[in-house]
N, C-alpha and C positions, 0 to 999 in steps of 0.2 A: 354751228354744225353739231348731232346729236353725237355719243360717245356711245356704241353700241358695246353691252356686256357680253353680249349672245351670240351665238350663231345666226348666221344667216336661218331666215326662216322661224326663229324660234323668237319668242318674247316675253317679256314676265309675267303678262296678263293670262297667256296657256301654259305656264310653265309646269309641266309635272315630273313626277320623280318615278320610276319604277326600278323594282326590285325581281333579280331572274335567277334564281335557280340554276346552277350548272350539276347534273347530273355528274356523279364521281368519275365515270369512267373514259368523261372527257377531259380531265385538266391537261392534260398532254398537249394540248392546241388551245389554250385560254388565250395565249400571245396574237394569232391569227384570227380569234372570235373577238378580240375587243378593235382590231385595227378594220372587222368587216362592221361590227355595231358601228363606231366610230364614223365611218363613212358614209351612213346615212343620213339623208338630208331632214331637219328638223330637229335633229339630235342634237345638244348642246354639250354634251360631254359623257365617257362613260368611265366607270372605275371598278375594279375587282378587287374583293375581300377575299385572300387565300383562306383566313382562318374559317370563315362562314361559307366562303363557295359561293359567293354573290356577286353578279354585276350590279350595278346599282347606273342607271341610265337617268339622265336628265333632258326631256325631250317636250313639245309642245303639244300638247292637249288634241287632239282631232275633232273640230267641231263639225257641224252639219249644217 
């Protein structure tokens, strides 16, 4: 049986990393934006830099 590192949906072969901008005058609600990123499917994990103001998402490449 394989040992899946990932999320569902998500695997190393599409794996990509994106970096998001939080505009300042939203930190007030970072707690409720990372728990709706989060819950998106494909998404592997997400994390915020308070010092930078960054989400930083790990999610699967969208091919065609």
């Amino acid at each position: 049986m394989s040992e899946n590192k990932h999320r569902l949906g998500v695997s190393e072969t599409n794996l990509v990393v994106r970096h998001l901008k939080l505009a300042p005058q939203n930190l007030g609600q970072v707690g409720d934006a990372i728990k709706e990123i989060d819950n998106i499917y494909g998404l592997d994990g997400v994390s915020f830099d308070e010092k930078t103001q960054v989400f930083v998402a790990a999610d699967r490449k969208l091919t065609q």
